[in-house]
N, C-alpha and C positions, 0 to 999 in steps of 0.2 A: 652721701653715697650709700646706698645699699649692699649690705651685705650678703653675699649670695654663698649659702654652706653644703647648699644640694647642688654638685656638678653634675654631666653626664659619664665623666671618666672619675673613679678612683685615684687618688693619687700619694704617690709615695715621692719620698722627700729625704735627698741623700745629701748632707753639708759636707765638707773637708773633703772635696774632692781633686785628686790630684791630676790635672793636665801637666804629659811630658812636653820639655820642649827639644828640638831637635840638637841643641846645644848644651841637654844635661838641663838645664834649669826648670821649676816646677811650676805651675801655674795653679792659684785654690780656685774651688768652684764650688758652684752648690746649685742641684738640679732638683728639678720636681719635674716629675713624667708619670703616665697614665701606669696603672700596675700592673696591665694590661699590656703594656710595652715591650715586654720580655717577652710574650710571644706574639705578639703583633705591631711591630716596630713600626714610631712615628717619625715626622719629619722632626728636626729642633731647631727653636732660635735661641740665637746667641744675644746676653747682654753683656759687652766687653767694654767697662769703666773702671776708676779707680780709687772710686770712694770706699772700700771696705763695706765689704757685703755681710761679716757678721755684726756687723755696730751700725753704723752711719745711714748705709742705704736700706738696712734689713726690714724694715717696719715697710716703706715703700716698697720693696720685693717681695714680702706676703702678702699684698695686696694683688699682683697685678702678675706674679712668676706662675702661683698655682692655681689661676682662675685658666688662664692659657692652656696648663697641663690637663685641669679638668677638662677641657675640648679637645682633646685630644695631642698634645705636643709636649714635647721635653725641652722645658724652658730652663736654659742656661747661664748662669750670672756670673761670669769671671773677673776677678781682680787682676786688672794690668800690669805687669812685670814689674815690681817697686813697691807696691801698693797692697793694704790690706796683708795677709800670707804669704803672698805668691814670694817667689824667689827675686834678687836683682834689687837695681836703681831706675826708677823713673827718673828720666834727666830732660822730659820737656817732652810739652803736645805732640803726637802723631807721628811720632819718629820714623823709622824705617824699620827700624825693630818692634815697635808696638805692633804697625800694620802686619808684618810678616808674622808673628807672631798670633795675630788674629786670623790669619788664613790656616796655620796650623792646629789653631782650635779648630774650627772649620774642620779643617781634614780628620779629627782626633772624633772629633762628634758622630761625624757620616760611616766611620768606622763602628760605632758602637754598636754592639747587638740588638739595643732598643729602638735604635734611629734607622730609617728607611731611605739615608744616604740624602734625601734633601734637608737645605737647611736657609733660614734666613736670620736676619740679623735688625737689632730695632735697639732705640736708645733715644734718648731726648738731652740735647746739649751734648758731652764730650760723647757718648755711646750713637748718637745720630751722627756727628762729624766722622766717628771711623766708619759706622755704618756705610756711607755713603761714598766713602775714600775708597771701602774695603771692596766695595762694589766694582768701583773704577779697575781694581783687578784683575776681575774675572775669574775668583778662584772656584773650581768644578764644585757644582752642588748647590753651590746659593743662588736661590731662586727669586728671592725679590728682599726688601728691606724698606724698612718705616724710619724714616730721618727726621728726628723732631726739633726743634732749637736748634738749628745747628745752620751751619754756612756751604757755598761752595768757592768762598774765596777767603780764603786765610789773612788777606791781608786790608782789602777794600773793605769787608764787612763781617769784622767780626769785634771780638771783647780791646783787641788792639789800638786799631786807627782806624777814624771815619772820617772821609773825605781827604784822609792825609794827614790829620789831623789826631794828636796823642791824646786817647781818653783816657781819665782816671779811672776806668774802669780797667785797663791794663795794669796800672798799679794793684789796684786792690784785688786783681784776679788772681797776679802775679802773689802778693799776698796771700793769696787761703789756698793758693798750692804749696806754699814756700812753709805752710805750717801743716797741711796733709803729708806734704811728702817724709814729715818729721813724725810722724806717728809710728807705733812699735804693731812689729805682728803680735798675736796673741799666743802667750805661751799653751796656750790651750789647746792651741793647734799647731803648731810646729814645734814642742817643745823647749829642751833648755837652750835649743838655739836662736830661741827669740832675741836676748841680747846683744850678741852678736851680728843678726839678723837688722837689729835697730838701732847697734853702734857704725856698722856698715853705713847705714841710712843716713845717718848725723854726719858721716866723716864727707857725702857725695853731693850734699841735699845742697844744689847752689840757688839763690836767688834769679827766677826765669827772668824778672825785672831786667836785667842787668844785660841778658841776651837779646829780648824783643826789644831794647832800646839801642842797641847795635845795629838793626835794622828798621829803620824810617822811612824808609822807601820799599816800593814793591822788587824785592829781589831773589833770587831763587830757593832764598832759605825760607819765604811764605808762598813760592810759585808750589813746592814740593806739597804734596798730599792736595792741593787747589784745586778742587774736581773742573772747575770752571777754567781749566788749563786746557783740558781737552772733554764737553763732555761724550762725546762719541766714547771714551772708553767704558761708561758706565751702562753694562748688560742686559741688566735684569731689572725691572721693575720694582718703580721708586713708588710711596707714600711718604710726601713733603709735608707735612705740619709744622704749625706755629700759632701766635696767637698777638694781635694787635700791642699789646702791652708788654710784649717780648722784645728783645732784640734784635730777632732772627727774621720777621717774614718776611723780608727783601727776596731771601735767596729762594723761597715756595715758590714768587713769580718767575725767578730767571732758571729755577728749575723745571717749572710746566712749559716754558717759552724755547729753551734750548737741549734737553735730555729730548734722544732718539728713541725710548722704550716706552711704554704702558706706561703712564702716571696720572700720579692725583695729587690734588692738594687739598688741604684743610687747613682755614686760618680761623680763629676763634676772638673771642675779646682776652682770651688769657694771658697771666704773666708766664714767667719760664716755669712754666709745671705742665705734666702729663693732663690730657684735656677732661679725662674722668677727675680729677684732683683740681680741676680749673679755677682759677682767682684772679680775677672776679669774674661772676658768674656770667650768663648758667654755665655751669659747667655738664658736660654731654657723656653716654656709654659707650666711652672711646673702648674700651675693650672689649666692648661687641663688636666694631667695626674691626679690630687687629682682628681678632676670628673669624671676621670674613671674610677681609684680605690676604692671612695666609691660608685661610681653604681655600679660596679660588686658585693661589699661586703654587703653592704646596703640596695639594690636592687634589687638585685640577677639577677643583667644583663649580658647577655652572651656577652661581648663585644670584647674580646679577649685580655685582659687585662694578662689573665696569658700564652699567648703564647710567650710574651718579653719573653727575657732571663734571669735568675732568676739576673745577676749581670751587669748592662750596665756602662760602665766606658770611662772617657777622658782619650784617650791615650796622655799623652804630646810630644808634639816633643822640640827637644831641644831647648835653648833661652841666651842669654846672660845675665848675673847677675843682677837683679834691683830689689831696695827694694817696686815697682811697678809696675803691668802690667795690659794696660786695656784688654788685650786679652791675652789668651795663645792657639798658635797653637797645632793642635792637630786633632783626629777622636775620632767618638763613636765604642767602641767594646761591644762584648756581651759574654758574658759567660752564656755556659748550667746550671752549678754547680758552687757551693764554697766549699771547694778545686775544682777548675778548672783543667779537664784532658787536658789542652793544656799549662798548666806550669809546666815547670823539674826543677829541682833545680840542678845548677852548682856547684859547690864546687871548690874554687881557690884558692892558697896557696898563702900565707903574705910571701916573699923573704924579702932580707934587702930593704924596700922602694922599692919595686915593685909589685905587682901583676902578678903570675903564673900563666897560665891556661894549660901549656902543660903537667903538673903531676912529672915535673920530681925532684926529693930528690938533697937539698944540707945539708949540713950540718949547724946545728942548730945555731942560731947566737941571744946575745942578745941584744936589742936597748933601750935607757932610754929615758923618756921624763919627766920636769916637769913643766910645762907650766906656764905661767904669768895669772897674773886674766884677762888683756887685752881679751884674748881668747875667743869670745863669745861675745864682742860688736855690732857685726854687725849678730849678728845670729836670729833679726828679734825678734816679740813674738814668744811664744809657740803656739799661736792659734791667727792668722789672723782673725783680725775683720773689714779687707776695712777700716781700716781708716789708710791709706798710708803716711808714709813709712816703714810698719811694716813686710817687707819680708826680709829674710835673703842677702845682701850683697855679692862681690864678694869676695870668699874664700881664696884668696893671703893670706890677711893680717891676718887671721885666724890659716893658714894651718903654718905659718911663727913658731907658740908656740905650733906646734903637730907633731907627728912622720905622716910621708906621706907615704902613698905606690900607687904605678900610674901602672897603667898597658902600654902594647904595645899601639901606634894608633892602635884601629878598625880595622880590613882591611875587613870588612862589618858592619850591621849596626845592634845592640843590641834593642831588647825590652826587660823591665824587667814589672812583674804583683804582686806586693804581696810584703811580708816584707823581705827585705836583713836581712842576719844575721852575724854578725862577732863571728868565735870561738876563744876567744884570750886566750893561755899559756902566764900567766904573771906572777908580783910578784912585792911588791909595799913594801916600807920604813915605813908607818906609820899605825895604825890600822884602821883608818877611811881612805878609798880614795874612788873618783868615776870617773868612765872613758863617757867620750862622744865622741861617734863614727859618723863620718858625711860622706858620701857617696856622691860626684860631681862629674860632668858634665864638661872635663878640652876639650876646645877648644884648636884649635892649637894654636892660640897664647897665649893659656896660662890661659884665664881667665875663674874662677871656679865658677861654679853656682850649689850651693846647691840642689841636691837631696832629699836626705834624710837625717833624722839623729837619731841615740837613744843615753838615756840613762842609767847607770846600776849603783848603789849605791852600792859599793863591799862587804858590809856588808850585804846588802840581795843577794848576791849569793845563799844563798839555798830555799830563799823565800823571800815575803812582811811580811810575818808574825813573821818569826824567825830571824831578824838580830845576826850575830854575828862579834866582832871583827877579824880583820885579822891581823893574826901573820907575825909580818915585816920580810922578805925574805924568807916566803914561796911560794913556788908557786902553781899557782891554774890556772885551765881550765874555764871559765866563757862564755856564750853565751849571745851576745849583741843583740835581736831584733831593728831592724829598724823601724821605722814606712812605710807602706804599700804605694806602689805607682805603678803607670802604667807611664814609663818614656824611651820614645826611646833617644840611643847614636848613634848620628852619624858613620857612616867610618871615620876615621882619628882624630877623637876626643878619648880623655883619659876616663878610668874609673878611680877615686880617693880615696881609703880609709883614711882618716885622724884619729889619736885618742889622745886625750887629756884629761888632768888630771883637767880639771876645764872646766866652760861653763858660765861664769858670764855673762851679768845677768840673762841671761834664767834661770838658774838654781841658788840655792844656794850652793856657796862652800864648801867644807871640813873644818876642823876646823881648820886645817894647812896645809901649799904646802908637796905636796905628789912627791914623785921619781917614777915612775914605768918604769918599765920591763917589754917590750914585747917581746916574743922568736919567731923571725921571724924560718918560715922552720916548726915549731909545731901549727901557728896560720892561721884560714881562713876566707875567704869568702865565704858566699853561695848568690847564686843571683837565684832569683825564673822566668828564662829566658822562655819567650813566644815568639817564633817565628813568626813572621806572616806567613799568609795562602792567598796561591792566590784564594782558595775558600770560606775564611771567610765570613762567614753570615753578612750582616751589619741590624747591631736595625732599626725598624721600626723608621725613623726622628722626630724629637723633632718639634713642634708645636713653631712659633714666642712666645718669651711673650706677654702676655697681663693680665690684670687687669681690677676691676672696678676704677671709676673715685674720684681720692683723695681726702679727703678733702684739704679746702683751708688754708695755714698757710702763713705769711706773716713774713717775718726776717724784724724784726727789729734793729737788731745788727749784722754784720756780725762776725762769729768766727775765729777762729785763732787754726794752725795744724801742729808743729814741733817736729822733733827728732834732736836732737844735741849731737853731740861726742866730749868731750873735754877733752885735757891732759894738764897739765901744768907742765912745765918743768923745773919749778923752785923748786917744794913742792911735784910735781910726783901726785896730786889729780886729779885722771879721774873721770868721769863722763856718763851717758847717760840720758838726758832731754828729756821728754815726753810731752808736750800740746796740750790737744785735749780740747779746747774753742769752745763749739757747739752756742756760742752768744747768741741771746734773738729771741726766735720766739712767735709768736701771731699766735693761733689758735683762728681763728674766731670765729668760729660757736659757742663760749661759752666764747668769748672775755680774753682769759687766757694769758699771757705776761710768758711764762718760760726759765730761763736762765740756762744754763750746764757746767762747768766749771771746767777739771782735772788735773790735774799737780802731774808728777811721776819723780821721780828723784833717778837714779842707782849710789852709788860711793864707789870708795875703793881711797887707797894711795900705792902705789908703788905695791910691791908682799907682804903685808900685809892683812892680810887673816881676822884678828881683825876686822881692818877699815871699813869694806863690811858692805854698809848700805844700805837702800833703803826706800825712804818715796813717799807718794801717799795723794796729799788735795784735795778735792772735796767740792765746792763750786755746794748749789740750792735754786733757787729762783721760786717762786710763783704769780705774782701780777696781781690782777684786781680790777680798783679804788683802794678805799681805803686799801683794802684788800692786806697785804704786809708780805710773810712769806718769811726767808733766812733761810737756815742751812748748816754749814761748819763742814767739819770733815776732822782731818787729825790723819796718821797713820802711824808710823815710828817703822822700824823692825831693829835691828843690833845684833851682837852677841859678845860672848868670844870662849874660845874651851869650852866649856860645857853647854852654857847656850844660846837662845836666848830672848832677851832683848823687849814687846812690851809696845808703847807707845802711846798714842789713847787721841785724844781731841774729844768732840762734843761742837758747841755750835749750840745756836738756835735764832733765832731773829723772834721780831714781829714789824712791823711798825719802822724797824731802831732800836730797843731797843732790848737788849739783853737778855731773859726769862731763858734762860737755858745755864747751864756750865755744864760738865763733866770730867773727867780726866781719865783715866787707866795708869797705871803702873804695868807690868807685866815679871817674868821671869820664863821661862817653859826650865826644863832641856832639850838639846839634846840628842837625841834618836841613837847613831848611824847614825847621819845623819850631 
C-alpha cells in the first residue's frame, strides 16, 4: 500500500472525545477533520465499533480515518457503549440500545460547528452490520453508507447458523467477544475510574454462546435489527462490499437484487479485511473509491460515480488447492443489474457419480452415504479472516467420506456468476440429519480446489422458522443454495458435486450419524453460467492502494500462527489446533504494551457423534508501568443427542493478582439441530 503524506485538506486530530448520551452516559471518540473545518464545515462519517479505538483498531484507523479527513470530512470512530472508554455494558450484537445510540451520535455529529449537518456512516464486519441496520432508520442527515462484511439477515447468514445448521464459528466468535467485552478502559483516559469502570465489566460480561444457542431457529430475537425483514425501510444509498474468501458476499447480491435506493456492489477475492488492506490480492484504492462515494452523496458531486456498473466483481481463474494465496488470478467484470441478464441458469442431472449435461433420462438409481466426522477437517473457517491457513484444503481427502458426482473434462472453458444450487430427492435413516454440498474445481491430475459450498439442516426444509423432524425413509425433494461466486473452469479440467452427511468442524453435527439416500437420475444441478463476451464492457480500473501514514507500533514479542490436524491411531482422537498468538506490541504514541493470545481446539473420537467437542481460551493483557491488567476466558461447548453442554470461565487479574473468578455451567436443550 502506498503511503500518501501530501493530502488536499490539512488535518487536525482530536482523541478522548466525549459523545453525550441522552441517558447521562458517555461515549470516547476520536475525530480527524480538515482544519479548515472550523470555518467551513464538512459532512462526517461515523465508524461505530467495539474494538477499542486507542489500542486494537488504532494502527487500522490511521490509515484509512485521516486519509478521508484529508478530502475533505470528519471521520469519526466511536467506541460502543461497553467497549474501549465509553461508559456502560456491551451485553450482545446490535441491541436496541447500540442502534439508538448510534442515531444519537448521528444527531451529536450534525450539530457540530465543523459538520455541514450531513453525515454517513461505513464499517466492515460489526461497523457495516450497524451501518446498514442504522440506515433502515432513517435517522435525519445520513445520506448514504458503505456496508462491508456484514449481512442483512442475522440469522440465515451470518457467524451463527448456515443453513440451520450451528457453526463453530459461533462458538469461537462468541469467544473473542466473551474476552473483549473483559478488557479495562484505559486509566489514561477516564481516570481513576478505570477500575471500577472494568470491575463493572467482569461482574455483566456474560458468555453470548450461551444466548445464540437459545435461539436455533429463526425467531424474533435474530428477526430484530434483519435489514432483510423489510428492506424498503433502508433510505439512503447503500455501497455493498465483500470479497470471495469472506463470509459475507451472499448478502451484496440479495442487497443489489432487493434495496429500493441507489446501490452498488463490490465483491473482491478478499478475506474479511478492508479491500485497500485486501488478502489475498490484489488488493485495490478502496479509499479512493469511499471519496467518491461520499462526494457524490454528501456533496452532491457529479463525479460519475453512478455510471460504474451497479455490481463489479473478481472473476477467479482457476488455482491449485492452498489453505493460502497471496494472489488470486483473475479480471474485473461488471454487471448492469442484480439479477444479471447475462447469466442462464443450466440445469444438469446427478447420474450415479457423474454429472449430465446432455438431458438425456436413465433410470432412477439409489446411492447411500454416511460419512465419518473426519469429513470437513480441512474445510478451512466459515469466514476467512487472513490469518492463514484458514482456507479450505485439497478436496481428495474430503470427497473420500461423500458421494462424488464429476462431470466430462471441459471441452471449453465454463464461467459461472451467482449461487449454484443442488436439487437433491433423498431420504435419510434418522430424524435429525444435514447434508453439505461443496462444489470443486478437479484438475486433471486430479487435485480438487474448493469452489463453493452450502449447507441445509433437513429439518428446516420448510423454513428457518418451522423446523420439523424427518420421518426416517421418506423421502423428500430439498434445494441446497450454494454460496455465490464468479469462478472460471478451465477446458479439460472437471466440475465436482460432492455431498455429505456431516462438515465437522465447520459446522456442528447431528446428534447421531445419519445414512442418507440420494436418488441419482431425480436429483440436479443448476450452475448460474455467464459466458463471456468478446464485447464485454471492462469497470472503469481500480486505483493502486494507498492510505494515510500509520501509526508507529513497535512488537515486542513476536507471535505465534498454527493449524494442526491430528489423528491418533491408537484411541482414534482427532483433533484440529488453532493458534493465533498476535505477541505483545507497544503502541507508542500512549506507551500501551498489549498482548493477544487464542487457542481453539476441534475434537471428537472415532465416528462418535457424543465426543464432538470444541474449546476456544483467550488470553488479554494491558500494561503501562505500573499499570498491569490480564483477563482469560475460556469456553467449552460439547454435547449429548439432546442437549448441548456450555462451560465458561472468566478470570481477571490485576498487578499479577487475581480479582475476579467466574464460572458458567450451562445446558440448553437441542433444537432440531
Amino acid at each position: 500500500m502506498r503511503t500518501v503524506t501530501s493530502l488536499p485538506y490539512e488535518v487536525r486530530e482530536d482523541d478522548c472525545v466525549w459523545i453525550p448520551m441522552s441517558d447521562g452516559a458517555r461515549l470516547s471518540a476520536r475525530i480527524w477533520r480538515p482544519v479548515s473545518a472550523d470555518d467551513q464545515p464538512v459532512p462526517a462519517i461515523l465508524e461505530f465499533i467495539p474494538y477499542r479505538r486507542r489500542d486494537l483498531t488504532a494502527q487500522r484507523d490511521s490509515v484509512h480515518h485521516p486519509y478521508l479527513a484529508g478530502h475533505g470530512y470528519a471521520a469519526v470512530r466511536v467506541d460502543l457503549r461497553g467497549s474501549g472508554d465509553s461508559d456502560g455494558i456491551l451485553a450482545d450484537e446490535y441491541l436496541e440500545q447500540e442502534l439508538a445510540d448510534g442515531e444519537e451520535v448521528l444527531a451529536w455529529l450534525a450539530e457540530q460547528p465543523w459538520c455541514d449537518g450531513n453525515t454517513g456512516m461505513m464499517g466492515i464486519s460489526w461497523g457495516g452490520f450497524n451501518a446498514l441496520q442504522i440506515a433502515a432508520r432513517r435517522p435525519p442527515g445520513l445520506g448514504a453508507v458503505a456496508t462491508l462484511s456484514s449481512s442483512d439477515d442475522r440469522y440465515a447468514d451470518d457467524v451463527h447458523y448456515m443453513g440451520g445448521c450451528l457453526l463453530s464459528d459461533n462458538l469461537s466468535w462468541a469467544s473473542t467477544m466473551f474476552a473483549y467485552n473483559s478488557c479495562p478502559p484505559d486509566p489514561a483516559v477516564v481516570g481513576e475510574r478505570w477500575r471500577e469502570m472494568w470491575l463493572d465489566r467482569l461482574e455483566h460480561n456474560e458468555p453470548w454462546l450461551i444466548e445464540w444457542l437459545r435461539h436455533q431457529r429463526r425467531d424474533d430475537y435474530w428477526r430484530h435489527a434483519s435489514v432483510c425483514e423489510d428492506y424498503r425501510a433502508v433510505g439512503c444509498p447503500v455501497l455493498a462490499v465483500s470479497g470471495w474468501a469472506d463470509g459475507y458476499s451472499n448478502s451484496v447480491f440479495r442487497l443489489l437484487a432487493e434495496l429500493d435506493v441507489p446501490r452498488q456492489g463490490l465483491i473482491g477475492p478478499w478475506s474479511h479485511r478492508y479491500p485497500h488492506l485486501g488478502e489475498p490480492g490484489p488488493a485495490i484504492g478502496f479509499l479512493q473509491e469511499l471519496v467518491r462515494w461520499w462526494d457524490h452523496w454528501l456533496k452532491g458531486e457529479d463525479n460519475g460515480v453512478l455510471d460504474e456498473p451497479m455490481l463489479r466483481i473478481w472473476m477467479q481463474e482457476s488455482v491449485r488447492p492452498s489453505t493460502a494465496y497471496e494472489e488470486r488470478p483473475g479480471r474485473w467484470i461488471g454487471e448492469p443489474s442484480w439479477p444479471s441478464p447475462h447469466v442462464d441458469a443450466q440445469r444438469l442431472t446427478l447420474l450415479p457419480h457423474r454429472i449430465s449435461a446432455d438431458g438425456a433420462a436413465e433410470p432412477e438409481r439409489e446411492l447411500s452415504v454416511e460419512s465419518p466426522l473426519s469429513v470437513g477437517q480441512f474445510a478451512g473457517k466459515w469466514c476467512s479472516y487472513n490469518a492463514p491457513p484458514d482456507l479450505p484444503y485439497d478436496q481428495r481427502e474430503e470427497d473420500g467420506g461423500s458421494l462424488v458426482f464429476d462431470s466430462e473434462p471441459l471441452r471449453e472453458r465454463h464461467e459461472i456468476l451467482g449461487a449454484p444450487v443442488a436439487e437433491l430427492e433423498l431420504a435419510a435413516d434418522r430424524e435429525c440429519a444435514m447434508v453439505a454440498v461443496r462444489l470443486s474445481d478437479v484438475a486433471p491430475d486430479g487435485r480438487a480446489t474448493r469452489v463453493s459450498y452450502g449447507l441445509l439442516n433437513l429439518a428446516h426444509r420448510h423454513g428457518h422458522d418451522r423446523p420439523e423432524p424427518l420421518v426416517p425413509g421418506e423421502r423428500y425433494r430439498v434445494r441446497v443454495p450454494l454460496n455465490g461466486v464468479a469462478q472460471a473452469f478451465p477446458a479439460g479440467h472437471r466440475i465436482r458435486l460432492a455431498i455429505s452427511t456431516s462438515y465437522w468442524p465447520l459446522a456442528w453435527p447431528p446428534p447421531e450419524p445419519v445414512r442418507l439416500s440420494v436418488f441419482a437420475g431425480s436429483s440436479t444441478l443448476e450452475l448460474p453460467v455467464r459466458p463471456p463476451r468478446q464485447d464485454e464492457p471492462v469497470p472503469t480500473p481500480f486505483g493502486e492502494p494507498e492510505g494515510a501514514p500509520p501509526i508507529t507500533t513497535t512488537r515486542v514479542r513476536p507471535g505465534d500462527g498454527r493449524w494442526t490436524v491430528s489423528r491418533d491411531l491408537v484411541d482414534y482422537h482427532s483433533a484440529l489446533e488453532v493458534v493465533k498468538d498476535l505477541g505483545v506490541v507497544r503502541f507508542e504514541d500512549i506507551g500501551l504494551d498489549v498482548h493477544r493470545n487464542a487457542y481453539e481446539k476441534y475434537e471428537w473420537v472415532r465416528d462418535d457423534f457424543g465426543s464432538v467437542r470444541g474449546s476456544v481460551d483467550w488470553t488479554m493483557r494491558f500494561a503501562r508501568g505500573d499499570w498491569d491488567v490480564e483477563t482469560t476466558t475460556s469456553t467449552t461447548l460439547t454435547c449429548t443427542p439432546t442437549e448441548f453442554h456450555v462451560h465458561a470461565r472468566l478470570d481477571g487479574y490485576e498487578g499479577g493478582q487475581r480479582v475476579v473468578s467466574r464460572n458458567w455451567d450451562t445446558r440448553i436443550p437441542r433444537d432440531h439441530v
